[in-house]
C-alpha positions as CSV (number, residue, x, y, z in Angstrom):
1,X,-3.9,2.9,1.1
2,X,-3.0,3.4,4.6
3,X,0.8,1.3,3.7
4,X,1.2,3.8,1.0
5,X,1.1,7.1,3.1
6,X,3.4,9.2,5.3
7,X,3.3,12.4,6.9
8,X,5.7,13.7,4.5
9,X,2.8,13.3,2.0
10,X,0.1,14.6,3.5
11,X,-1.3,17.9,3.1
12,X,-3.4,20.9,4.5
13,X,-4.5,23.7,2.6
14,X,-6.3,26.9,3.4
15,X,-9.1,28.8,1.6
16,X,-6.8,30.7,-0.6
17,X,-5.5,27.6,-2.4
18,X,-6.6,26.4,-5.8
19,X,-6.9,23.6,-7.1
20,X,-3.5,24.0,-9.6
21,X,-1.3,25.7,-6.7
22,X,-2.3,22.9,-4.2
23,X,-1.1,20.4,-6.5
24,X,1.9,22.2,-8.1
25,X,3.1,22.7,-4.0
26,X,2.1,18.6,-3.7
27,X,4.6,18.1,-6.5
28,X,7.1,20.3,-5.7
29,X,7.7,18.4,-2.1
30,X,7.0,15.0,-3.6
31,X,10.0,16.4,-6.0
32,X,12.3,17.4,-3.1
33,X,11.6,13.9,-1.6
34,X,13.3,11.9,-4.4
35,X,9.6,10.4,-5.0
36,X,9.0,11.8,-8.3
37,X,10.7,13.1,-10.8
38,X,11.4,16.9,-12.0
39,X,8.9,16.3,-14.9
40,X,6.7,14.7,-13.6
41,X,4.4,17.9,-13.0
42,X,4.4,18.3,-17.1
43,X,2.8,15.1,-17.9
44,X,0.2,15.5,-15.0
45,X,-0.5,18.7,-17.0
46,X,-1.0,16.9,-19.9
47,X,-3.0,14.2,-18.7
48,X,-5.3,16.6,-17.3
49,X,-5.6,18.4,-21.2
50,X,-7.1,14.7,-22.0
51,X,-10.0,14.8,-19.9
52,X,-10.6,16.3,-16.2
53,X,-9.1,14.3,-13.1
54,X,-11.5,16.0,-10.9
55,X,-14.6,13.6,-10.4
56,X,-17.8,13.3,-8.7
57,X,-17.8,13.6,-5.0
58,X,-15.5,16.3,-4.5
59,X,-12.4,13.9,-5.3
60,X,-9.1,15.3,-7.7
61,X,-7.2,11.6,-8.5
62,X,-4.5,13.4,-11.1
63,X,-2.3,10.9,-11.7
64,X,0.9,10.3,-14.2
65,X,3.9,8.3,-14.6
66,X,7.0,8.8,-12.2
67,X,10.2,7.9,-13.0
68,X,11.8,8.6,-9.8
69,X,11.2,5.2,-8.4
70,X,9.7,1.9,-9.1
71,X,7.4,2.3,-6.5
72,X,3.8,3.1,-6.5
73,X,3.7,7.1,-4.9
74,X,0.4,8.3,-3.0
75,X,-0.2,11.3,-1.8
76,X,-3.1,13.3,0.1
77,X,-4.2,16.7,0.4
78,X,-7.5,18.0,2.3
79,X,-9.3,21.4,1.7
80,X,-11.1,21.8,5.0
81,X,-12.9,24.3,2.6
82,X,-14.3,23.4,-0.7
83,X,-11.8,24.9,-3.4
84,X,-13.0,25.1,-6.9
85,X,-11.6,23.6,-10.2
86,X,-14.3,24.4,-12.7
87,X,-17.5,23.9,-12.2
88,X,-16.4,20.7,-9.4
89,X,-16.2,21.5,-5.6
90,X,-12.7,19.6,-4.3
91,X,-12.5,18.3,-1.0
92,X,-9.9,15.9,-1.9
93,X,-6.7,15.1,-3.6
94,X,-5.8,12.1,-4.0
95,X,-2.1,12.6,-6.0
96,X,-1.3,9.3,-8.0
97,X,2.6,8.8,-8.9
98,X,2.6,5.4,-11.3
99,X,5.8,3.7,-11.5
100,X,7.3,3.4,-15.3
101,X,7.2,-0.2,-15.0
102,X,3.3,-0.6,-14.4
103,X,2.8,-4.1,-14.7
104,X,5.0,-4.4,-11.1
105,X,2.1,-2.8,-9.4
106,X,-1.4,-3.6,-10.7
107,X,-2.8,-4.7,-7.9
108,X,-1.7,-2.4,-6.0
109,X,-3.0,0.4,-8.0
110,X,-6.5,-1.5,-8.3
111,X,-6.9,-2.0,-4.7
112,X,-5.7,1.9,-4.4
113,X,-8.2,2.8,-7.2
114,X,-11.1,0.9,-5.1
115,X,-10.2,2.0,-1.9
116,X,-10.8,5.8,-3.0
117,X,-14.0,5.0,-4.8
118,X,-15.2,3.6,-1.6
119,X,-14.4,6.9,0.4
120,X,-16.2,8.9,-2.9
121,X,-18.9,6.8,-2.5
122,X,-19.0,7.3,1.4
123,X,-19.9,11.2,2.0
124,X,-19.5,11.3,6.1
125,X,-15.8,9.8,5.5
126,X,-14.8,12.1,2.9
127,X,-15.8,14.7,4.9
128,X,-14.0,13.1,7.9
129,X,-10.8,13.1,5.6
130,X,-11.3,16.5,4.5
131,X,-11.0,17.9,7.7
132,X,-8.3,16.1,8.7
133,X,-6.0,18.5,10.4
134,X,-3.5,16.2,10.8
135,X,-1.5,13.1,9.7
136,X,-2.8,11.3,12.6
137,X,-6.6,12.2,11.9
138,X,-6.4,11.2,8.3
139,X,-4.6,7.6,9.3
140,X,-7.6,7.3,12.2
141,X,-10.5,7.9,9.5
142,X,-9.0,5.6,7.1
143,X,-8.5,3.1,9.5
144,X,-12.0,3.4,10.3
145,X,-13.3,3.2,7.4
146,X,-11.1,-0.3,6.7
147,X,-12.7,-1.3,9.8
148,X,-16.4,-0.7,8.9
């Protein structure tokens, strides 16, 4: 996972933030970036009218195709305070761009898929990620969690 991130695509948000605004500002820079495409915010909406992307733990993983790249596209963002979607508390978002051409990247995405259910499954890390204040701190907690 650590490969996968930048500083460009991590993300701090306050209090005020929702779940929906949080992502729709993730979106909106991953946009301006060239990593996603400018509909690629629909089809997460529509995704998320199939079933909830928010899952146990306090961990959002919405995730849709991207057409911007052939690349797989992660992104992070940390409430250092719980924000609600429903009736789930979310610490963290982990933002999921899939490249059209899946097949290119399935292992990838499994060892990506694996690595967050290890951090879900891990409270004093996810806590350590949510209140990350900084690209640094995130890379440092994830690092030691790889190291564990």
């Amino acid at each position: 996972m650590n490969g996968l991130l930048d500083e460009n695509r991590f993300f701090v948000f306050d209090e005020e933030e929702t779940y929906e605004s949080a992502l729709e500002q993730m979106v909106e820079n991953l946009e301006i970036q060239g990593y996603v495409d400018e509909d690629f915010m629909e089809r997460l909406r529509e995704r998320e009218k199939k079933g909830t992307m928010v899952f146990d733990r306090e961990i959002a993983i919405p995730h849709a195709i991207q057409y911007a790249g052939a690349k797989l596209v992660l992104s992070v963002g940390v409430f250092p305070q719980n924000t609600g979607q429903g009736q789930q508390e979310i610490k963290v978002i982990f933002l999921i761009g899939l490249p059209a051409d899946s097949d290119m990247e399935d292992d990838l995405l499994l060892r990506v898929y694996d690595e967050i259910i290890n951090v879900a499954q891990d409270k004093k890390l996810l806590h350590k990620i949510s209140k990350a204040d900084s690209f640094s701190t995130l890379i440092q907690a994830l690092y030691r969690q790889a190291g564990d």
